[in-house]
C-alpha positions in Angstrom: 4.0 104.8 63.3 4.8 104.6 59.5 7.1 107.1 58.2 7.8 109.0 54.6 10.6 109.4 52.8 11.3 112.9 52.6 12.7 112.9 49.2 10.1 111.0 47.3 7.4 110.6 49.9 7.5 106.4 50.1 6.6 104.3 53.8 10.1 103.6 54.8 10.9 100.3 56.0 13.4 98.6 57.8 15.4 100.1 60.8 13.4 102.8 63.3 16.2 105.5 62.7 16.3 105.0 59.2 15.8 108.4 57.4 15.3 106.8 53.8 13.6 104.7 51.7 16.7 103.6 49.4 19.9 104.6 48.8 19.3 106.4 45.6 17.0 108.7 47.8 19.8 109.3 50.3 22.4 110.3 47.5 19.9 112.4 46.3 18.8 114.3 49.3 22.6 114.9 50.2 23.6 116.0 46.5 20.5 119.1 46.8 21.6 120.1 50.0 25.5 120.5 49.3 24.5 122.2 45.5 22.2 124.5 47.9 25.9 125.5 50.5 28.0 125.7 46.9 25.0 128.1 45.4 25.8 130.6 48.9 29.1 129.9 48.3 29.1 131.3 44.6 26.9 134.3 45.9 29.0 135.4 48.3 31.9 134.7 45.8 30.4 136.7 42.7 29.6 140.1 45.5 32.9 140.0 46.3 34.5 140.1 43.0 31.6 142.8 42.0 32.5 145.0 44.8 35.9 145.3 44.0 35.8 145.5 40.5 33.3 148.7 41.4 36.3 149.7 43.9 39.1 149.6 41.7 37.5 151.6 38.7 36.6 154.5 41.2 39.7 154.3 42.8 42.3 155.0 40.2 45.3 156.9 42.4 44.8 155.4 45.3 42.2 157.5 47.7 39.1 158.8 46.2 35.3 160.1 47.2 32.3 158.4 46.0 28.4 159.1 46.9 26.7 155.6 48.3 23.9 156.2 45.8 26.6 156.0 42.6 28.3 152.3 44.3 25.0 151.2 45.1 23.5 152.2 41.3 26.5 149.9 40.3 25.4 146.8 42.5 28.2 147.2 45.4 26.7 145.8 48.4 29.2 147.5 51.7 27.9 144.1 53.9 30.5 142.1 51.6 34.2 142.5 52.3 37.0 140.7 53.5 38.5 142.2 56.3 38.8 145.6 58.3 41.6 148.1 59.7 40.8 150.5 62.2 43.2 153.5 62.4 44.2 155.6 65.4 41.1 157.4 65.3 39.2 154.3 65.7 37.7 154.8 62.0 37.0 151.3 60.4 38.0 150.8 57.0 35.9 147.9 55.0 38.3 146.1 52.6 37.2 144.1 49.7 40.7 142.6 49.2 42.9 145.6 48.4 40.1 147.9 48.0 38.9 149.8 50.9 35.5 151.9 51.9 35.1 154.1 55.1 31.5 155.0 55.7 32.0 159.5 55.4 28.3 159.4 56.9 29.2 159.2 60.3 31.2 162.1 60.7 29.9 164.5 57.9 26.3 163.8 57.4 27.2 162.8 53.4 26.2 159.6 52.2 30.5 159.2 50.7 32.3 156.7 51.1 36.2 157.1 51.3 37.6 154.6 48.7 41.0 153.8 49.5 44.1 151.0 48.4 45.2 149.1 51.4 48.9 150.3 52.1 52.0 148.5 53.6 51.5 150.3 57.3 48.0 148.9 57.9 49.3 145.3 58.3 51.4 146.5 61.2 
C-alpha cells in the first residue's frame, strides 16, 4: 500500500515505518509543529502579563473592589493565573504573580472581584 508524505504529499519510499519522503520534509514538519507549542506558549505568556498589568493599575494600596464587567472591558481573562491561596475560610484567591482576584460573586451575588497584593503570611 503506497503512502504520502504528509508534508508535501509525495509516494514515500524506502523503509515500511518511514513517515517521510526526505529529510528536508522531516525538518520541516518538526519546525511547524514546535513554532505551533511556542505560539501557545507566547499566548499564555502575553495573558499573563495583561492580567497583571490590569491588576496592578486597579490595585494601587494594596486591596481594592472591581466589577468583572470593567476587568473584562480591559481584556483580563480570571482562567490565567499563576497560583492560588486559600484562607481560613476556605476562600480561594487567584494570583497572577503578586496580584490577586477573589471571585465576590459567590458570597454577595455582585459580579466584584476582590483585588488584592499577595502578603508575607500567605506563604506560610
Amino acid at each position: 500500500m503506497p503512502r504520502n508524505c504528509p508534508v508535501c504529499g509525495e509516494k514515500i519510499k524506502g523503509r515500511s515505518d518511514k513517515r517521510f519522503c526526505s529529510p528536508t520534509c522531516k525538518s520541516s514538519f518538526h519546525y511547524d509543529r514546535r513554532l505551533e507549542n511556542e505560539n501557545l506558549y507566547h499566548q499564555v505568556d502575553r495573558q499573563l502579563k495583561l492580567n497583571r498589568k490590569i491588576l496592578k493599575s486597579i490595585n494601587r494600596k494594596g486591596y481594592s473592589t472591581v466589577n468583572k464587567k470593567d476587568l473584562k472591558e480591559e481584556g483580563f481573562n480570571p482562567n490565567f493565573f499563576t497560583h492560588y491561596w486559600k484562607n481560613k475560610q476556605e476562600d480561594v484567591y487567584l494570583f497572577v504573580y503578586e496580584y490577586g482576584f477573589l471571585d465576590l460573586s459567590k458570597k454577595s451575588n455582585k459580579a466584584k472581584y476582590l483585588v488584592v497584593t499577595w502578603q508575607e503570611y500567605m506563604g506560610k
